[in-house]
C-alpha positions in Angstrom: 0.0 0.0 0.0 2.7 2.3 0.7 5.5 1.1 -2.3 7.1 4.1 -4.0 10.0 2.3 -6.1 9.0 2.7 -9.3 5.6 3.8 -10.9 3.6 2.3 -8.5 0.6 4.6 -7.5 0.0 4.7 -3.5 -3.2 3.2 -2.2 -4.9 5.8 -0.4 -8.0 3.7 0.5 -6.2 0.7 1.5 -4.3 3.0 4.0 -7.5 5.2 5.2 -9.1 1.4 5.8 -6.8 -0.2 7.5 -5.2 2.5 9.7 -8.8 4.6 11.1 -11.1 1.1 11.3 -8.1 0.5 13.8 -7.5 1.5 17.4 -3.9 3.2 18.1 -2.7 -0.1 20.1 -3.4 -1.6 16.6 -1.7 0.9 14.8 1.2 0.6 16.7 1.1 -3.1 15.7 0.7 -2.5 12.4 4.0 -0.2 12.4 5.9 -2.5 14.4 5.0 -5.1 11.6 5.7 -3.4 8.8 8.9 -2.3 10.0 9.8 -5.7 10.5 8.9 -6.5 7.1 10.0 -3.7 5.3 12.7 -2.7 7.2 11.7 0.6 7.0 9.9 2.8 9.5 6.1 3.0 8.8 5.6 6.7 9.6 8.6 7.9 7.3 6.6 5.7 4.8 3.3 7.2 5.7 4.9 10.9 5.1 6.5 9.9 1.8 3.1 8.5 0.1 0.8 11.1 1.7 0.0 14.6 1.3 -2.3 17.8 2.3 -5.1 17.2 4.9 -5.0 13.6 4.5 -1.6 13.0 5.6 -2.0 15.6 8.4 -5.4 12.5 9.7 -3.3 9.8 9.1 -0.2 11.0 10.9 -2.0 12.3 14.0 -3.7 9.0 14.1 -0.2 7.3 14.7 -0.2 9.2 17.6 -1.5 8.5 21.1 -4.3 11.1 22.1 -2.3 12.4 24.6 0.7 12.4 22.2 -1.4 13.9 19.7 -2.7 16.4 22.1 0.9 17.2 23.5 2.2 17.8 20.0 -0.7 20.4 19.2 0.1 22.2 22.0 3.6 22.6 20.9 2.8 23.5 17.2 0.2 26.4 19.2 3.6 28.2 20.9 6.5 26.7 18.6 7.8 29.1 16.4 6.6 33.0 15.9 3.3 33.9 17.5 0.9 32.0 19.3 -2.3 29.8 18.0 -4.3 30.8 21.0 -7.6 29.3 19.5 -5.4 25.5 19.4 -4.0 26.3 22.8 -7.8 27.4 24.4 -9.2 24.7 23.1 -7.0 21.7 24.4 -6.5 23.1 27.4 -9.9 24.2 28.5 -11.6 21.4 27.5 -9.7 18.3 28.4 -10.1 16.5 31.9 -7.8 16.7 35.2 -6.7 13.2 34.2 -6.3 13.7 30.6 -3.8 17.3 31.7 -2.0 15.0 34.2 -1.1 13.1 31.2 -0.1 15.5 28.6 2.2 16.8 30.6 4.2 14.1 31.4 3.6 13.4 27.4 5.0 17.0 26.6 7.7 16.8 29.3 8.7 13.3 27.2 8.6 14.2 23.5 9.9 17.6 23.3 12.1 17.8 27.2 10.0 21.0 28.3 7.7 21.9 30.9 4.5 22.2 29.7 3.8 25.4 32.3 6.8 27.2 31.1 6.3 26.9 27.8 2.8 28.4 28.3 3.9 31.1 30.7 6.3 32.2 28.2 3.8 32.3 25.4 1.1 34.2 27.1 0.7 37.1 29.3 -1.7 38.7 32.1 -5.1 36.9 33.4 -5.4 34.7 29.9 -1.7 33.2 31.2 -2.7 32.9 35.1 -6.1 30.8 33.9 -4.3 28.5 31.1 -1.7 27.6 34.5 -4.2 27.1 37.3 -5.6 24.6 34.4 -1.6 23.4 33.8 -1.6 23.1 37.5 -4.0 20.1 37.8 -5.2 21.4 40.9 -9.0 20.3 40.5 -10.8 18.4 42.8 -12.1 14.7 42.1 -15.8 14.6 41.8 -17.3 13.9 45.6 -20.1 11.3 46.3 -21.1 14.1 49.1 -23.0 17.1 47.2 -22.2 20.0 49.8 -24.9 22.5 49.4 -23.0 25.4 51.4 -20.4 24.9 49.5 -22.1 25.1 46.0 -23.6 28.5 47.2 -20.5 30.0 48.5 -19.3 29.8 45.1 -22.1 30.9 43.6 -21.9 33.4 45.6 -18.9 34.1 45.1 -18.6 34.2 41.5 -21.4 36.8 41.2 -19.7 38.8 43.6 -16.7 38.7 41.8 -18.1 39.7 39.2 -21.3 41.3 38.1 -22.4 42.2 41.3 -19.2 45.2 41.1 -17.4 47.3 38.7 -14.9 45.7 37.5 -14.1 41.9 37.6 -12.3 40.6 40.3 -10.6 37.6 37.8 -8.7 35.5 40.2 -11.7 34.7 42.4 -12.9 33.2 39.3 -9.9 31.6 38.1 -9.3 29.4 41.5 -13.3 28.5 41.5 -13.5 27.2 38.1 -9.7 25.6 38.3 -10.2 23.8 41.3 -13.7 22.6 41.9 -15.1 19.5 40.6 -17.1 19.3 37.2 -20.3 18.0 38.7 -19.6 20.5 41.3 -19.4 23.2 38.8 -22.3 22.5 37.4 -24.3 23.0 40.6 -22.8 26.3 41.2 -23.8 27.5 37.9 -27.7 26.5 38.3 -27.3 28.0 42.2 -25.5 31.5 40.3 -28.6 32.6 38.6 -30.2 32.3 41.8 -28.1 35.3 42.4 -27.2 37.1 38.8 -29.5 38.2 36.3 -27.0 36.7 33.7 -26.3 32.9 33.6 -22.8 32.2 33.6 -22.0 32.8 30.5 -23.8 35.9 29.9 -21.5 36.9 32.6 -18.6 36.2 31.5 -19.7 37.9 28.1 -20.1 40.8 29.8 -17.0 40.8 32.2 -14.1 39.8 30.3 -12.7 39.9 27.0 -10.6 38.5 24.3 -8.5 35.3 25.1 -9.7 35.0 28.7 -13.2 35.4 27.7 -13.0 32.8 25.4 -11.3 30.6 27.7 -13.8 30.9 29.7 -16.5 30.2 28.0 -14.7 27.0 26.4 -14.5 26.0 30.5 -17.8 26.8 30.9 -19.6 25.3 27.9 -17.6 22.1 28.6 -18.6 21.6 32.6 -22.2 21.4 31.1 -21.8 19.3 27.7 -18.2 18.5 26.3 -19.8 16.4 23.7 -22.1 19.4 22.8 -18.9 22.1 22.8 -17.3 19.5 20.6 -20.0 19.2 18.2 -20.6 22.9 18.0 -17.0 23.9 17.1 -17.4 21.2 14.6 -20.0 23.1 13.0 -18.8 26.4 12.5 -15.8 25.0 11.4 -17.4 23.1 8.4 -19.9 25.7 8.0 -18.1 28.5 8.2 -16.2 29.6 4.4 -13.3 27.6 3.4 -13.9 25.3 5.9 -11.9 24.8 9.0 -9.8 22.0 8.3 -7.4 22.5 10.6 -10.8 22.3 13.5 -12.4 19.5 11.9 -9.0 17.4 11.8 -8.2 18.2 15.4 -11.5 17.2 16.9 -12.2 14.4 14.8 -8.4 12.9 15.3 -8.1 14.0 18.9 -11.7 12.7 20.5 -12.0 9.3 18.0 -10.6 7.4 20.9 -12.4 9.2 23.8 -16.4 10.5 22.8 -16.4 10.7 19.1 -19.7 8.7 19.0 -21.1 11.2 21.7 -20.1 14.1 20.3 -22.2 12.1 16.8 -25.2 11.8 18.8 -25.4 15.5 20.2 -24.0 17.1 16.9 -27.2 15.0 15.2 -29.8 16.4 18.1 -29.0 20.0 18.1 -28.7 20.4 14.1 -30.9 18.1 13.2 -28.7 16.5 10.5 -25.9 13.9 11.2 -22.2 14.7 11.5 -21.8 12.2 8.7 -23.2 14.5 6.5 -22.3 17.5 6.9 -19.0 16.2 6.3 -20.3 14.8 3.0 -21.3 17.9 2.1 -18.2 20.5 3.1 -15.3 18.1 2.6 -14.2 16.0 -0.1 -11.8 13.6 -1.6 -9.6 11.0 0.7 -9.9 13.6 3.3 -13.7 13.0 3.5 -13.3 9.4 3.1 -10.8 9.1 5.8 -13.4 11.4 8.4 -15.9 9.6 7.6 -14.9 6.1 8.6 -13.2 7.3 11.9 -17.1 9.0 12.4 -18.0 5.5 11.8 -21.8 4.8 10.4 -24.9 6.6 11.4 -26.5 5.3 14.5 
């Protein structure tokens, strides 16, 4: 599938196939095999036979999702400027566990500390929130639901915020960097007992720019990941010249963790399957290879 001596033409299908109906154990496998075989290392292969957004899914798919996580991160602050939007979206949406992970991951591949690297790429209240997340200081979800402690936050939050001039951002930070998610998400029914504005609204109101958007990546996540997930996916495809680089980082990134979840909700909020509306704003290999990591319709 992969031959290059001579005229022979590469197999794109045989390679979109095998390597996303696969898990990445398997693909590691696979690589192990063919280097065994071949004598030649399967991902050097991979990059020779492959091109445009194709070989960008098939290479990130030879990657753990931590790895693969990890390494967009780096791309986000390597080099000149910053991809915030790449860098917001990883870290404001992945799990305690999952950060606890990546950073070890990060620390591994490229011999870096994962906080410095984002200290030195960002600045002010943006930079403080990305490294309370960094930090991995958020509590484990508690069988106890503690009531005073869900309106203390509440409380706190509004008074923190819209409740004075100004916005009083490390209050927030440490609340929605520490607590637990289910947690969280009792605090943010208890805050409109309190504020006019639901928690977003707030933060719409409060803060701008990166933090904002940080913050509302945090916030839309603690109540529906899958929903976040399948939202981005939408304006990415929808919106002109489609998002590739989005799509390709969702898809690739969540197809081991809640890619059939983030299906289900994408099809009950827009009333149309995922499946399709990659039909009908992709094309080529690239679709081809989307599609069978989307797996069928339910």
């Amino acid at each position: 599938m992969l031959e290059t001596q001579g005229e022979q033409r590469v197999d794109e299908q045989t390679i979109i196939d095998v390597l996303t109906k696969r898990t990445y154990a398997q693909r590691r496998e696979i690589a192990f095999a063919y280097e065994r075989r071949t004598k030649k290392d399967m991902i050097s292969a991979l990059k020779g036979a492959l091109s445009g957004t194709l070989e960008t899914v098939i290479l990130g798919l030879m990657k753990s999702t931590t790895q693969y996580d990890a390494s967009e991160i780096r791309g986000s602050i390597k080099g000149l400027g910053t991809d915030e939007e790449t860098l917001i979206e990883i870290l404001c949406s992945r799990s305690n566990a999952e950060l606890v992970e990546i950073k070890s991951v990060y620390k591994e591949l490229f011999k870096k500390d994962l906080d410095k690297d984002v200290a030195g790429d960002t600045s002010g209240n943006f930079a403080k929130l990305l490294l309370a997340l960094v930090q991995t200081k958020r509590a484990d979800a508690s069988a106890v639901v503690d009531y005073q402690k869900i309106d203390d936050d509440a409380r706190a939050l509004y008074d923190a915020g819209v409740r004075i001039k100004g916005t009083d951002v490390p209050t927030w930070i440490s609340i929605m960097s520490e607590r637990s998610v289910p947690h969280l998400q009792k605090v943010f029914q208890r805050y409109k007992s309190y504020s006019p504005y639901d928690m977003q609204e707030s933060i719409e109101k409060e803060v701008k720019g990166d933090l904002k958007r940080s913050f509302l990546v945090l916030v839309q996540c603690f109540e529906n990941k899958q929903l976040f997930f399948a939202r981005r996916l939408n304006e990415a495809m929808k919106s002109k010249g489609a998002k590739e680089k989005i799509v390709t980082r969702i898809i690739v990134s969540r197809c081991e963790v809640d890619l059939k979840k983030i299906c289900s909700e994408y099809k009950s909020n827009f009333g149309q399957s995922l499946q399709k509306t990659i039909t009908e704003h992709t094309k080529g290999d690239y679709q081809t290879a989307l599609l069978s990591l989307c797996g069928p319709e339910e």
